[in-house]
C-alpha positions in Angstrom: 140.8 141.8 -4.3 139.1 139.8 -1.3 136.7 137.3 -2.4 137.7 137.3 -6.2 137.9 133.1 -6.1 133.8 133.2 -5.4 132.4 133.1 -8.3 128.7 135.1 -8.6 125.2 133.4 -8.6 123.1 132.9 -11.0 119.3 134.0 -10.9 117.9 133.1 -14.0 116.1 130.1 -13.8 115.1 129.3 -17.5 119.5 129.7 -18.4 121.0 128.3 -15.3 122.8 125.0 -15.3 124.6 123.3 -13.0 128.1 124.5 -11.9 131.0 123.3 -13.7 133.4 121.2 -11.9 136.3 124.2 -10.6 139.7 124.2 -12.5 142.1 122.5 -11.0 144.4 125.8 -9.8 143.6 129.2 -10.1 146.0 131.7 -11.1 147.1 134.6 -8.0 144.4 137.7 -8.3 146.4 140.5 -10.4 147.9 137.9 -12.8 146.6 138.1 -16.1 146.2 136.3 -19.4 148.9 136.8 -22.1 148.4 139.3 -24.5 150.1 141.9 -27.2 152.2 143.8 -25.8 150.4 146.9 -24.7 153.1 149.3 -24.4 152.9 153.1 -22.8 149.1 153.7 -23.1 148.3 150.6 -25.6 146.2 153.0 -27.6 148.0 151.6 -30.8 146.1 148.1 -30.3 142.6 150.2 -30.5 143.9 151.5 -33.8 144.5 147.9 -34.6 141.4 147.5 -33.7 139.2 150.0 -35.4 141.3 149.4 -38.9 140.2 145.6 -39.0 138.8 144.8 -35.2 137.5 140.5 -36.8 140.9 140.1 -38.5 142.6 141.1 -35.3 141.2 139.5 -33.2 141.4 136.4 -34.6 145.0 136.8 -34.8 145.5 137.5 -31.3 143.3 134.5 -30.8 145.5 132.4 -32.9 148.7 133.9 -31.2 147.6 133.8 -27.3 144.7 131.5 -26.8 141.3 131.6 -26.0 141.5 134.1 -23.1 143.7 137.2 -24.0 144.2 140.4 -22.0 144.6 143.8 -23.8 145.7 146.7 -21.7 144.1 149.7 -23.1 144.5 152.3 -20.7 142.4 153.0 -18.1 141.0 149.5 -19.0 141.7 145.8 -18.6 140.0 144.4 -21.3 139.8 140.3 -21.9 139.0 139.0 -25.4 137.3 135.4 -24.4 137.0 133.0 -27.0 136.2 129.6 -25.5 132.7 128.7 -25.4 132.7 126.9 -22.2 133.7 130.4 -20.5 131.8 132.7 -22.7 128.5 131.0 -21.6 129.9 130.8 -18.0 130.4 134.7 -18.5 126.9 135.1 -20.0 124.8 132.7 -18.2 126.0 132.0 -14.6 127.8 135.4 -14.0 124.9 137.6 -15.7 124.1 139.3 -12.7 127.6 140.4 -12.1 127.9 142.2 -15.6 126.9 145.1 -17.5 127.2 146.0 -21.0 130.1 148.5 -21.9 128.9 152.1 -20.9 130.9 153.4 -23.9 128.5 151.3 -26.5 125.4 151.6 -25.0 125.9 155.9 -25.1 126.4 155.7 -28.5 123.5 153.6 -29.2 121.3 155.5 -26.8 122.2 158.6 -29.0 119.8 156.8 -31.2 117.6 154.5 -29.6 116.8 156.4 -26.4 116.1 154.7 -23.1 114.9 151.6 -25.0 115.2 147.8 -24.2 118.9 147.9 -26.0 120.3 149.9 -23.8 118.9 150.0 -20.3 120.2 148.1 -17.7 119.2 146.6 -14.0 115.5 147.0 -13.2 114.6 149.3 -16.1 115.7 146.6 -18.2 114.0 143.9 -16.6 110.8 145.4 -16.5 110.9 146.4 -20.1 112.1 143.2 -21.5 108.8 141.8 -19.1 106.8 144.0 -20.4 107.5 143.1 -24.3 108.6 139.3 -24.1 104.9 138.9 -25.0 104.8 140.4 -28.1 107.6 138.5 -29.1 107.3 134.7 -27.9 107.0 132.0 -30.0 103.0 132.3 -30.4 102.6 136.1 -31.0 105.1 135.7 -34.0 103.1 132.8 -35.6 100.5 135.8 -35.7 102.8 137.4 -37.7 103.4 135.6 -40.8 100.8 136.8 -43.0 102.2 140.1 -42.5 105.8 138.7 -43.4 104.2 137.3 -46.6 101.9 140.4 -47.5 105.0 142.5 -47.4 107.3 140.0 -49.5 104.9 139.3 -52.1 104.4 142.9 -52.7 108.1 143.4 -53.1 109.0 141.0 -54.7 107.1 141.6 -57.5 109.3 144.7 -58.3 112.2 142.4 -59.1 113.2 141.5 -62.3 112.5 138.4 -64.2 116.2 138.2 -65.9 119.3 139.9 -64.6 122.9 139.8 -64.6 123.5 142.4 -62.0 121.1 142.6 -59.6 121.4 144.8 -56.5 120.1 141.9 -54.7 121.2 143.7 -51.1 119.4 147.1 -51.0 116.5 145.0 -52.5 116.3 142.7 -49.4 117.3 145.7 -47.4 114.1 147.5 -49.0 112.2 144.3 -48.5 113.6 143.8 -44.6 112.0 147.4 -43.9 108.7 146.7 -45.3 108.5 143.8 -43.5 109.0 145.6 -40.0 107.3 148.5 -40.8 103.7 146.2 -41.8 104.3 144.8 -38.5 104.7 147.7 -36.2 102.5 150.3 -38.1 100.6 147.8 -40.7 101.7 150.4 -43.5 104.4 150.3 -46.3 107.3 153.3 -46.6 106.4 153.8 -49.8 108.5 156.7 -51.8 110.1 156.8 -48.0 112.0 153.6 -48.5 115.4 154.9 -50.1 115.8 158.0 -47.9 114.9 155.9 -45.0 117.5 153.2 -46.0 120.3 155.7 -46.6 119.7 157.5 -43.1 120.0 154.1 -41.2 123.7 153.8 -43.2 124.4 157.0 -42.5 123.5 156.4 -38.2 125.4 153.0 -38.5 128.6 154.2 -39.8 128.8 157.4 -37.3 127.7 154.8 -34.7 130.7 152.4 -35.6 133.1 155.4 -35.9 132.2 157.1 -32.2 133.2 153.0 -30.7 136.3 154.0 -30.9 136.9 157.3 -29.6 136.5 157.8 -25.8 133.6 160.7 -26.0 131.5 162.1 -29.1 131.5 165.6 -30.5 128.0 167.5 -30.2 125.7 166.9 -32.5 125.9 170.6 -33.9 129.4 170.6 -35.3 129.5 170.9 -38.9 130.4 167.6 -39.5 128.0 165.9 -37.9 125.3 166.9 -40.3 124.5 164.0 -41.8 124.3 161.9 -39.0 121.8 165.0 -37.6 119.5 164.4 -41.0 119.6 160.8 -40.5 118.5 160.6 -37.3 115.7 163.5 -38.2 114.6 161.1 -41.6 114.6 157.7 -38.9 112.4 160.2 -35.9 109.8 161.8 -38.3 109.5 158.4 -39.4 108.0 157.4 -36.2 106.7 160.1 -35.1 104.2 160.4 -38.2 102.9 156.4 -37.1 102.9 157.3 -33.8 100.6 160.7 -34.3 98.4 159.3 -37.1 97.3 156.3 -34.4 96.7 158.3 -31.7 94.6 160.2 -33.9 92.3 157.5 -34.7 89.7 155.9 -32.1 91.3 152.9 -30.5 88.6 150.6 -31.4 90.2 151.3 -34.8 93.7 150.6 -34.5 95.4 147.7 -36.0 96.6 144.8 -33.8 100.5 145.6 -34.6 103.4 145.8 -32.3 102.7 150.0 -32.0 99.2 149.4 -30.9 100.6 147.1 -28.3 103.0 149.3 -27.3 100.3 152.0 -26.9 98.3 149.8 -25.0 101.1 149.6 -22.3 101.5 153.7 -22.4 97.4 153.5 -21.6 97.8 151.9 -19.0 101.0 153.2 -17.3 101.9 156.4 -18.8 104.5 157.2 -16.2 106.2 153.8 -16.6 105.5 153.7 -20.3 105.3 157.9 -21.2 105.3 158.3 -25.2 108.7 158.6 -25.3 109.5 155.4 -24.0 107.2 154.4 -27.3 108.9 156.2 -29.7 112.3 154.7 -28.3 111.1 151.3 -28.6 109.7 151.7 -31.7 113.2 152.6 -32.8 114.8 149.8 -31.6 112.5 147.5 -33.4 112.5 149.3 -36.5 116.4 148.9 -36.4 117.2 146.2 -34.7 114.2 144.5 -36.5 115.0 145.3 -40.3 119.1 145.3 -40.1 120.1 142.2 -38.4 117.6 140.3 -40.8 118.8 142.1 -44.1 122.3 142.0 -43.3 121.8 137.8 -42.6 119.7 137.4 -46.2 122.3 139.6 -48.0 124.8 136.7 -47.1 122.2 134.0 -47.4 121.5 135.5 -51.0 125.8 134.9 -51.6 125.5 131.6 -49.9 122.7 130.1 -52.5 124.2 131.7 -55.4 127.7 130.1 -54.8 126.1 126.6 -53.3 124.0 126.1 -56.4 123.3 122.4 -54.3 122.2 123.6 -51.5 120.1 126.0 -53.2 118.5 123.6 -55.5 117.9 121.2 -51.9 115.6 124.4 -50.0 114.0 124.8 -53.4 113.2 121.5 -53.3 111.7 121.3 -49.9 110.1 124.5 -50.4 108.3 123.2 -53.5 107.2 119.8 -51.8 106.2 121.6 -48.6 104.4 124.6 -49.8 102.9 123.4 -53.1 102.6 126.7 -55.2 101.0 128.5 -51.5 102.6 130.6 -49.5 104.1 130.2 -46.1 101.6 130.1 -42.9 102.6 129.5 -39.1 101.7 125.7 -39.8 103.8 125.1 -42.6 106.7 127.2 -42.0 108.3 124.7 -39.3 108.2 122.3 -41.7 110.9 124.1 -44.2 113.6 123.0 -41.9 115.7 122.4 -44.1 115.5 126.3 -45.2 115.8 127.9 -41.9 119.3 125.4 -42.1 120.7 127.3 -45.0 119.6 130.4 -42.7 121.6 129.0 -39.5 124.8 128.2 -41.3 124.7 131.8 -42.8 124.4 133.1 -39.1 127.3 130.8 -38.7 129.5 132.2 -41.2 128.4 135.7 -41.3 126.9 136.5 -37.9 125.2 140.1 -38.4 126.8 141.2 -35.1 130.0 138.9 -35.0 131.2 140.6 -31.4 128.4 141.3 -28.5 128.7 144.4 -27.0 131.0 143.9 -24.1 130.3 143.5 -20.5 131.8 145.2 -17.4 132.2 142.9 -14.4 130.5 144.8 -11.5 132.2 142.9 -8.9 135.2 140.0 -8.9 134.8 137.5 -10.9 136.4 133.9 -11.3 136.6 132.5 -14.8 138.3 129.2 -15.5 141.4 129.6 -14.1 141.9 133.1 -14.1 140.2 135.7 -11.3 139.3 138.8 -12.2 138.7 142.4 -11.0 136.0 144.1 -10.6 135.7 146.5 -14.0 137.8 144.3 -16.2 136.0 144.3 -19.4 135.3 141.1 -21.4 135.0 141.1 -25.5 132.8 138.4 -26.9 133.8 137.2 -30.5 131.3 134.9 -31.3 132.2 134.8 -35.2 135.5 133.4 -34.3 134.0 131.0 -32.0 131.7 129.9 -35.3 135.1 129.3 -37.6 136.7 127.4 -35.0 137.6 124.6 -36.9 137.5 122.5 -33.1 133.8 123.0 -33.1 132.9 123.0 -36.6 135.0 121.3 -39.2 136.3 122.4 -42.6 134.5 125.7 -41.0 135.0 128.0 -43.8 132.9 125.6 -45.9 129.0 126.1 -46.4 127.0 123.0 -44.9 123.1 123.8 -43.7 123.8 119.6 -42.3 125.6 121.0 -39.7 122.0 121.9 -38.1 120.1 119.2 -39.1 118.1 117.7 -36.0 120.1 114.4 -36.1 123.9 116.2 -36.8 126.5 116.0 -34.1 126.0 118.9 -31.4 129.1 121.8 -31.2 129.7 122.6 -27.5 127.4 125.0 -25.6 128.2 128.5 -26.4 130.1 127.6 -29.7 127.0 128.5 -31.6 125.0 131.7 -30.6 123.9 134.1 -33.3 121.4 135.9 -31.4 123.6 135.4 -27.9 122.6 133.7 -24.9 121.8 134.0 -21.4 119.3 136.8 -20.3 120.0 139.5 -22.5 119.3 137.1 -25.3 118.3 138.5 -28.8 114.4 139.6 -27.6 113.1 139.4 -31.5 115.3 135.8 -32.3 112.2 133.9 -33.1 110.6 137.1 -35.2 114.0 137.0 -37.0 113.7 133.4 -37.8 110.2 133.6 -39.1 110.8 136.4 -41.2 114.1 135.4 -42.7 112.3 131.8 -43.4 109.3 133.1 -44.8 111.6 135.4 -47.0 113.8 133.0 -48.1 111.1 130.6 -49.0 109.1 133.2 -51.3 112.7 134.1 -53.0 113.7 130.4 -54.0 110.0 130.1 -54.9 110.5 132.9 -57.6 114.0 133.1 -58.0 117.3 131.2 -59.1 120.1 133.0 -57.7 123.8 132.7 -59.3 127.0 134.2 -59.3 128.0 136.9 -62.0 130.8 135.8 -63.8 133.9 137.0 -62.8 132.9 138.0 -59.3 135.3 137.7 -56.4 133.9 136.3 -53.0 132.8 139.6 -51.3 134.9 141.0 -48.6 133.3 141.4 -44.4 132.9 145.2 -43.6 131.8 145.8 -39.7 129.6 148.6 -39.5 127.1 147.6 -36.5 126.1 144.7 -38.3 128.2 142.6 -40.9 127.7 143.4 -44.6 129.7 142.7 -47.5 132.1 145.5 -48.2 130.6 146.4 -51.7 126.9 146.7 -52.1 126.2 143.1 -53.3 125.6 142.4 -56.6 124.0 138.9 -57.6 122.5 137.2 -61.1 119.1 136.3 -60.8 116.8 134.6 -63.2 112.8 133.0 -63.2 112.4 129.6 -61.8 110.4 127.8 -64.3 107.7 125.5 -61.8 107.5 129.1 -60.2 103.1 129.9 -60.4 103.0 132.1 -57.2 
C-alpha cells in the first residue's frame, strides 16, 4: 500500500489541466466507499447487474453516493459517478489505467488486435497512425459521401405511413453510410443479413460480460454467433481482395485505401490482418453508435413536435432546397443540438468500458489499490438533475453556444481523455448530415397510442422493441 496518497502524472498534453486543490483528509489505505452489502462471494449483485445493470446502478447511486464500492469476488470494483473524479480518473490518471481485460477479450473475439482493444504502445501507435484519417479536416472530405449514401436511401422510404420501421431503416442507412466511406460501395441485397449478424455478435457480446470465461466457439450453441461473425468477415474480406486486385492508381480515396497505404508501407507493423481488424472496428463501431443515437433522435423529434419543427426550420433557411456540404453543415447548429441532447438522454454506450488501476491510486478522498476496478456511468452522470435540470426533459438549448456550462466531465458522450471516441467528429458529421436530409423530407410523429419506448443495453443503447414511428411528406420538401 506504500505510496497510495501520490497520485499518478499525467502525460497527455492536449487533456492535462492543472491539479485540483487536494481534499482536505484522505481516508486510511484499505478503507473503502459504502456499498451494497456484498455478502459471501457478492456474485448476486452481478446478477443484479446483468438483469437491469442502468437501473441498478442508479439506485446504488441514489442509495450510497457518487463513489460506491461493490465487492465482487476476486474484485474491488468502484462505480464513480461524480464528474470532477471521473475526469480526474480519465484525464490525469490515464497512464495508471487500463481498460477491463474481461471486456476487451470479448470484443477482441470480434474486432481482433484493432484500435478498440489494444493497449500501451500498440495502442498508441495505432491511434497515431489513424488520427489522420479522422481529424476534423479529413471528415469535411467526407460529406459528399454521407449525402450520396442518404439520398440514395432515403428514397426507399415511404411518402405516408403510420408504422414505419423507422430503426432498421436508419440502421440500413447508418451501414451504407460507413460502408461508401471505407470501400466506396453500397451492401446492396447484403444489408439485412449483414444487419442481423451484427445483432446477433452484440447480444452474445453483452451476454459473455458477465460470465468470467466464454465457451469455444464450436459448441452447438454458439452457432449463430459463429454465422455472424462469418456474414460480418466475408464482408471485409471481399473489399479487402477486390482492391488489392485492382492497380493502386485505381483505388478510391476511402478509409480502406488508406489503411492499405499504411500496410504498403509497413507490412510488419501494419500486416493485412491488422487491416481487416481495423476495418471491423470501423464498420462497427462506425455504423452502430450512430444508428443507435438517430433511432432515439428519430423518438425525440416525433414526441418534441417544437423542437422538430425549429431544426426544420434552420435546415430550410440554411440549406435552401441543397444538400449539406462541409461549409454549410456547421451552420445547422441548431441540428447537431437536437443530436447532443439525444446523446444526453440516450448515450449509445451509457457505461465506458471500465478501467483497471495499474498502480495506487488517490481519488478525492479515497486511496485506492492497485487493481481496483472503476465503472464509469456516464448516462447517470447526464440525468443528474445537479448538472442538468428537469433532466428527463428534451431541451437541444441546453447546448446552445451562449447556455450555462455543466461541470467538466458531466457531459461526455463519446468520453474523454486519451482514449477519447477516435471517429467523434465522423459521428457528428454523419448524424448531422443525416438528420438534416430526414427533416428535409420527412415529418416524424408519434403513432397513436404508443408508449415511450423502454432502454435495452446490448453494447450500445436501443429501444427495447424495434422502433416504430409515423412518418409523412413535408410539403416545402423539393430535394
Amino acid at each position: 500500500m506504500r505510496g497510495m496518497n501520490t497520485p499518478t502524472s499525467s502525460h497527455c498534453p492536449l487533456h492535462a489541466e492543472p491539479p485540483s486543490p487536494p481534499p482536505p483528509s484522505l481516508h486510511a489505505p484499505g478503507i473503502w466507499p459504502p456499498g451494497p452489502q456484498a455478502g459471501l462471494t457478492g456474485w448476486h449483485l452481478l446478477r443484479q447487474m446483468s438483469r437491469d445493470l442502468l437501473g441498478t446502478l442508479a439506485d446504488w447511486q441514489q442509495t450510497y453516493g457518487d463513489v460506491v464500492h461493490l465487492r465482487i469476488r476476486p474484485e474491488h470494483t468502484v462505480v464513480v459517478t461524480d464528474p470532477h473524479l471521473v475526469r480526474e480518473l480519465l484525464v490525469t490518471h490515464h497512464d495508471a489505467l487500463v481498460r477491463w481485460e474481461r471486456g476487451t477479450r470479448v470484443f477482441a473475439q470480434l474486432h481482433g488486435h484493432s484500435v478498440l482493444t489494444v493497449e500501451g504502445d500498440a495502442w498508441r501507435h495505432k491511434r497515431h497512425a489513424l488520427q489522420p484519417s479522422f481529424n476534423p479536416k479529413a471528415v469535411g472530405a467526407f460529406v459528399p459521401g454521407i449525402v450520396r449514401a442518404t439520398g440514395l436511401a432515403l428514397v426507399d422510404w415511404p411518402a405516408h405511413a403510420a408504422h414505419w420501421p423507422v430503426e432498421s431503416a436508419l440502421t440500413s442507412l447508418t451501414m451504407d453510410v460507413i460502408v461508401q466511406l471505407m470501400f466506396s460501395d453500397q451492401l446492396g441485397e447484403d444489408a439485412r443479413l449483414v444487419q442481423n449478424a451484427v445483432r446477433a455478435v452484440s447480444e452474445a457480446a453483452n451476454t459473455d460480460f458477465y460470465w468470467p470465461a466464454s465457451s469455444p466457439d464450436w459448441v452447438p450453441w454458439k452457432r449463430a454467433r459463429r454465422e455472424a461473425l462469418r456474414v460480418l468477415r466475408d464482408l471485409i474480406d471481399r473489399h479487402l481482395q477486390a482492391r488489392l486486385r485492382m492497380p493502386d492508381d485505381a483505388w478510391a480515396n476511402d478509409l480502406l485505401s488508406r489503411l492499405l497505404c499504411l500496410h504498403r508501407e509497413n507490412p510488419q507493423t501494419w500486416p493485412l490482418q491488422a487491416v481487416r481488424d481495423e476495418c471491423m472496428t470501423t464498420f462497427l463501431a462506425g455504423h452502430e453508435t450512430a444508428a443507435a443515437t438517430l433511432t432515439w433522435w428519430a423518438w425525440c423529434m416525433a414526441s418534441n413536435p417544437v423542437a422538430q419543427a425549429a431544426a426544420r426550420d434552420e435546415v430550410n433557411c440554411v440549406l435552401r432546397g441543397g444538400t449539406p456540404t462541409p461549409e454549410t453543415r456547421p451552420a445547422l447548429r441548431y441540428v447537431a443540438q437536437t443530436i447532443e441532447e439525444t446523446m444526453r438522454l440516450y448515450p449509445a454506450a451509457p457505461v465506458l468500458i471500465s478501467r483497471r488501476a495499474l498502480r495506487p491510486i488517490t481519488l478525492g478522498a479515497w486511496q485506492f489499490p492497485a487493481r481496483t476496478m472503476f465503472m464509469l456511468p456516464v448516462q447517470l452522470m447526464h440525468l443528474d438533475p445537479r448538472w442538468f435540470p428537469d433532466p428527463a426533459s428534451f431541451q437541444p438549448s441546453r447546448f446552445a453556444d451562449d447556455a450555462p456550462q455543466a461541470p467538466r466531465g458531466a457531459y461526455m458522450p463519446f468520453g474523454t481523455g486519451p482514449r477519447v471516441c477516435l471517429g467523434q467528429h465522423l459521428a457528428m458529421a454523419e448524424m448531422t448530415v443525416i438528420a438534416a436530409m430526414v427533416l428535409q423530407r420527412f415529418s416524424l410523429s408519434v403513432p397513436d397510442g404508443m408508449p415511450d419506448p423502454r432502454q435495452l443495453l446490448n453494447v450500445t443503447l436501443r429501444p427495447e422493441q424495434p422502433l416504430h414511428l409515423a412518418v409523412a411528406p413535408v410539403a416545402s420538401a423539393s430535394v
